[in-house]
C-alpha angles and dihedrals in degrees: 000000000000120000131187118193127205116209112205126196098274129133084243087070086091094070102034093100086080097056090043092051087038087052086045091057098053111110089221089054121097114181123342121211138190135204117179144199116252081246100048082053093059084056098046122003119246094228087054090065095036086062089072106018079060081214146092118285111202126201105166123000084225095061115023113111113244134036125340121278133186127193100261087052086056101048098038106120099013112144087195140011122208131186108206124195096012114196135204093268104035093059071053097059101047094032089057099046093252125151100194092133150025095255092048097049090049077053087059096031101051108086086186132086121310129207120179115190106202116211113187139119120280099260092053092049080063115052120117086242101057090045093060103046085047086056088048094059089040094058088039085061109261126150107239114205119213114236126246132228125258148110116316119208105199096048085036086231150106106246145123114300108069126128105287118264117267100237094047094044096041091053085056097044096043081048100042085058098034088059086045083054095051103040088059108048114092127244125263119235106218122215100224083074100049090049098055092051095051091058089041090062085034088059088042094054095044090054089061119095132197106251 
């Protein structure tokens, strides 16, 4: 399985290194890599993550160092694509079509399964806005991952809104790619079958006699 995360400018950006190590160390897992906002990049830098992903972490196709990149290059072959943490504006952003960002046009370029991990306080979990657009991904097929309980920083409290937890995340990942899987290998035809319809037309033909 190849995965591809994209780490949106949330405050849960400064734990994400666990679930990117704990997603490395799946045995189902084949390569794990990462693109960021440039927000997401103030709060952990891009070359921090790219000592232990032992790939390129890509933050804007302008002013990224190496050879040129688009979307589509980034997401062929993914088998999954994950937004985590995935902030307020960033669940904007995809919901509404838009392709500001890296993160966002990966969003629009990836035809495989889709999983978003909100990280946000409580009451903006709640308004009626991010609701919505939540609803929007949701209709448009995306896996939407429930959020965990912890200390926000940003509220200086333990609540509801916090990245959701690894075991729970990685069962409904595993799952989400397992149905795709499924839903796109052919069926078998099985030759019992064939063989019970060919003496069903033998014993037809042997019935027929010559008038």
């Amino acid at each position: 399985m190849k995965i591809l995360v994209g780490i949106s400018g949330s405050i849960g950006v400064l734990g994400i290194h666990a679930h990117l190590i704990s997603l490395m160390m799946e045995e189902e897992v084949e390569e794990v890599r990462a693109v960021m906002t440039p927000t997401a990049a103030r709060f952990l830098n891009p070359r921090a993550l790219e000592s232990f992903l032992r790939h390129p972490v890509h933050v804007d196709p302008w002013t990224d160092p190496g050879p040129g990149f688009s979307p589509p290059d980034l997401v062929q072959g993914v088998d999954l694509y994950l937004v985590a943490p995935a902030s307020a504006t960033t669940l904007s952003r995809c919901a509404a079509g838009s392709a500001e960002n890296l993160v966002a046009s990966c969003y629009l370029a990836h035809t495989g399964p889709v999983a978003f991990a909100p990280v946000m306080s409580r009451e903006m979990w709640e308004h009626p806005a991010v609701l919505r657009n939540l609803a929007l991904l949701k209709k448009y097929g995306a896996c939407l991952l429930p959020p965990g309980k912890g200390y926000l920083v940003t509220a200086r409290k333990h609540d509801r809104g916090a990245i959701c937890p690894y075991p729970v995340m990685w069962s409904r990942l595993k799952a989400l790619v397992d149905e795709k899987r499924v839903e796109g290998r052919p069926v078998e035809e099985n030759p019992e079958d064939e063989r019970s319809e060919e003496e069903t037309q033998g014993r037809g033909a042997a019935r027929q006699t010559p008038d």
